[in-house]
C-alpha positions as CSV (number, residue, x, y, z in Angstrom):
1,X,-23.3,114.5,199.3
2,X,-21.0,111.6,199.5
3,X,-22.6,108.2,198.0
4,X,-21.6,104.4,199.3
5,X,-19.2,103.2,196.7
6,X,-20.5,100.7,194.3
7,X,-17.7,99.3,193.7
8,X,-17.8,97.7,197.6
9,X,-20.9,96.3,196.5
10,X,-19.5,94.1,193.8
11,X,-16.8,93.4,195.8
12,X,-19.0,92.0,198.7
13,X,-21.3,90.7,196.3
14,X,-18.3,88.5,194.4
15,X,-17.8,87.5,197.9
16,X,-20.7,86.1,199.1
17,X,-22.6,85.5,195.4
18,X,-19.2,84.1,193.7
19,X,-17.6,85.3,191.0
20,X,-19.7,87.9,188.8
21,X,-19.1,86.4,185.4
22,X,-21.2,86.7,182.5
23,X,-23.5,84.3,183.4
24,X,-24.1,85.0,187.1
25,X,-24.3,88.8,186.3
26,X,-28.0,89.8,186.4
27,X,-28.3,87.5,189.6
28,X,-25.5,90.0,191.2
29,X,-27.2,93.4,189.8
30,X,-30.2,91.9,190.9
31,X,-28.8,91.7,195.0
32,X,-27.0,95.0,194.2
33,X,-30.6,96.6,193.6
34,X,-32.2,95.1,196.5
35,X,-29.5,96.7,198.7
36,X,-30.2,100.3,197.0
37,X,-34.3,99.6,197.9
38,X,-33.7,98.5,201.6
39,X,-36.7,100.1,203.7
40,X,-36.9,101.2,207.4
41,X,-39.4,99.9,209.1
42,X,-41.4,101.2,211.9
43,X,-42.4,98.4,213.7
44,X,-45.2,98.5,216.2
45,X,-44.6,98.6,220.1
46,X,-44.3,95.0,222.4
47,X,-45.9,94.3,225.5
48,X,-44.0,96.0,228.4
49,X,-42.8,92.9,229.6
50,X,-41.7,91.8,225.8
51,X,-39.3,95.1,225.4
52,X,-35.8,95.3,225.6
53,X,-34.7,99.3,225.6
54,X,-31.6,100.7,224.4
55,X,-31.3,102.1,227.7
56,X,-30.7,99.1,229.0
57,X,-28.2,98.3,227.0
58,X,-24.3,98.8,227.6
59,X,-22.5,101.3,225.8
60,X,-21.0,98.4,223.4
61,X,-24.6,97.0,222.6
62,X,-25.9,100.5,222.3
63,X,-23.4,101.6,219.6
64,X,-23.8,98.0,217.4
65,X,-27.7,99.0,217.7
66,X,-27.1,102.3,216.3
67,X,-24.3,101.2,214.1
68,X,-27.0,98.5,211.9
69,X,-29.7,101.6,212.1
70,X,-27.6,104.5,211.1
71,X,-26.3,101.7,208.1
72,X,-29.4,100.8,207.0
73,X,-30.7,104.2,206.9
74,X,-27.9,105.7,205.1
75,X,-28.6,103.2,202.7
76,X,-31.8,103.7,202.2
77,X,-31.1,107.4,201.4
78,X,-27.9,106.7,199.0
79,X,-25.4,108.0,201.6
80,X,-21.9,106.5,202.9
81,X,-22.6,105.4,206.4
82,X,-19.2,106.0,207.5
83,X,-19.9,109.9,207.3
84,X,-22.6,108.8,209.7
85,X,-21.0,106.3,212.1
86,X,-17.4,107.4,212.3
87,X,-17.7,109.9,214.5
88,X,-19.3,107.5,217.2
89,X,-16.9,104.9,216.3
90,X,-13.5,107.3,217.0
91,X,-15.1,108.2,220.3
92,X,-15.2,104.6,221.4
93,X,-11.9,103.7,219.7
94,X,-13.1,101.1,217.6
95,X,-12.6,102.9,213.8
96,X,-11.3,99.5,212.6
97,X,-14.4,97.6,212.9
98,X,-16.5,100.1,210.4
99,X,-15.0,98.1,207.6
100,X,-16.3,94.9,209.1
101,X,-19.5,96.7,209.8
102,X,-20.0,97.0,206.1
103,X,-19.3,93.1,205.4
104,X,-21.6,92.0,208.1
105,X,-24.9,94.3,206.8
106,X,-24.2,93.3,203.9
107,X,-24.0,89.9,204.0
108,X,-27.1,89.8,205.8
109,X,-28.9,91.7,203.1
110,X,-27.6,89.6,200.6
111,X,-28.3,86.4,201.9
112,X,-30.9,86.8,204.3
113,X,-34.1,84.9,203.7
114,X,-36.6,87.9,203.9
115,X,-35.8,92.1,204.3
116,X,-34.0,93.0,207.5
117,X,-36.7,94.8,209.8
118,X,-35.1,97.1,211.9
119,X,-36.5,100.6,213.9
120,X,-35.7,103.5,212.8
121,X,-32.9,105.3,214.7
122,X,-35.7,107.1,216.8
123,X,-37.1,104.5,218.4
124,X,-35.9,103.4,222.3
125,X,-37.3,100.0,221.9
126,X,-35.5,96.8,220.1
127,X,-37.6,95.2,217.2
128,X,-37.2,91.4,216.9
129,X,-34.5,91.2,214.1
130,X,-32.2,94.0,216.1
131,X,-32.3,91.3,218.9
132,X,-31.6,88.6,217.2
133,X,-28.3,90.4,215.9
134,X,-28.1,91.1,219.4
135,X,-28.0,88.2,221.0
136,X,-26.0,86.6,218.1
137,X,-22.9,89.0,218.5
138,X,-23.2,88.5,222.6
139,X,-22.5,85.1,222.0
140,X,-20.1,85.5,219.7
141,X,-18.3,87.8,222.2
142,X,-18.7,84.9,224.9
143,X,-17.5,81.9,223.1
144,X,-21.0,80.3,222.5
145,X,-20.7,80.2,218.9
146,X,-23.3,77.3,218.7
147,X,-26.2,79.9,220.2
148,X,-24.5,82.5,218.4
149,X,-25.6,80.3,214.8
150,X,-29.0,78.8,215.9
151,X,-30.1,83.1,216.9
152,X,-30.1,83.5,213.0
153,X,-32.1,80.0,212.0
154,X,-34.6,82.8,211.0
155,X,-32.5,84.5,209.2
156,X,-30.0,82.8,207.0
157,X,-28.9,79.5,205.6
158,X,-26.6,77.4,207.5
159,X,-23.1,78.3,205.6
160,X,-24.3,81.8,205.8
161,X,-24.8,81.7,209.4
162,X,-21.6,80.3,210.0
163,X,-19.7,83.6,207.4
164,X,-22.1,86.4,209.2
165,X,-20.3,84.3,212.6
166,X,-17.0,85.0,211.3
167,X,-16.9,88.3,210.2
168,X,-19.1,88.9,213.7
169,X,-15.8,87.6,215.9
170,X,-13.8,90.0,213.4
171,X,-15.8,93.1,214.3
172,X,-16.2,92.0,218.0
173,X,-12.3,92.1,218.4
174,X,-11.9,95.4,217.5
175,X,-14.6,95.9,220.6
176,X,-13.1,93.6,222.5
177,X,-9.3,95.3,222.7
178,X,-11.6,98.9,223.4
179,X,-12.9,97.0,226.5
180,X,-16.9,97.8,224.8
181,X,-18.9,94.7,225.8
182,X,-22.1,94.1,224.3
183,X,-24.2,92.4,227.5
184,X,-27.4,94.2,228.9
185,X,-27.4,96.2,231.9
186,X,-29.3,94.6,234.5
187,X,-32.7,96.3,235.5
188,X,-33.1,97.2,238.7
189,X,-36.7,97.6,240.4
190,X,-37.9,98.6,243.3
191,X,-39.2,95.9,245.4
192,X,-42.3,96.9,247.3
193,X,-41.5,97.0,251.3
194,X,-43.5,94.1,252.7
195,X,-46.9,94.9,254.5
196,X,-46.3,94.1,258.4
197,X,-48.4,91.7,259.8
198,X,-50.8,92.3,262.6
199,X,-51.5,89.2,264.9
């Protein structure tokens, strides 16, 4: 069974904590710990009208979607998710951004106010954190990095924001030269044929 390197954790962890001296070292095994515990969570369905489904999501949103769930998940069982996600990610033609991948989950995880709640992989329905990240990276990828910050208010500090924005436009170019855009696909319905009226 291949295992996610530690060392990338104290690498990230360096990055976003600071240096891991002597003095700031149980704070960084501390965030490296709470990375090995991260849960899945199951969250319960929305409203109809309150879902967005992965189905209506392009092929670019659908694989980021996957990408955090398949991470997270691999995580939570001790596993490399690269041996998860790079088969999806040579399909598409976007191998590069796996590293970025890494750097944006776990920023997020380190920095985050409260525990990432995502569905697990299962699931056809978005829970409110996956769109959030959502939303956030389809800004990124339209310029609108103002909208792109204020999405994760709920999530992170300001400066933070403004890293997980950076390393977001990094992994979005990698999408970007693959032609994978990250917008929804619009629903259609079927409009009910209006009753005639008899006079």
């Amino acid at each position: 069974m291949r295992t996610f390197p530690h060392s990338l954790w104290v690498q990230l962890a360096t990055r976003y904590i600071g240096p891991i001296n002597q003095s700031r070292r149980t704070e960084a095994r501390f965030h490296i710990t709470q990375i090995a515990k991260i849960r899945v969570y199951k969250l319960p369905s929305t409203s109809a009208q309150q879902q967005l489904l992965t189905s209506n999501l392009s092929n670019g949103a659908q694989l980021f979607v996957f990408s955090i769930r398949q991470w997270q998940t691999a995580v939570h069982q001790a596993q490399c998710p690269h041996a998860r996600l790079s088969p999806f990610y040579t399909k598409f033609k976007v191998l590069d951004a796996m590293p970025t991948l890494d750097e944006l989950m776990t920023l997020i995880h380190l920095t985050a106010y409260r525990p990432l709640e995502l569905n697990c992989p299962c699931r056809i329905d978005l829970g409110n954190d996956e769109r959030i990240l959502l939303e956030c990276l389809q800004a990124v990828q339209a310029g609108q990095h103002a909208v792109a910050e204020n999405l994760l208010d709920s999530l992170l500090v300001g400066r933070f924001k403004t890293t997980f924005r950076r390393v977001a436009a990094d992994y979005l170019r990698v999408f970007n030269e693959a032609g994978l855009r990250l917008q929804n696909r619009p629903v259609l319905r079927v409009v009910p044929k209006p009753t005639p009226v008899i006079h």
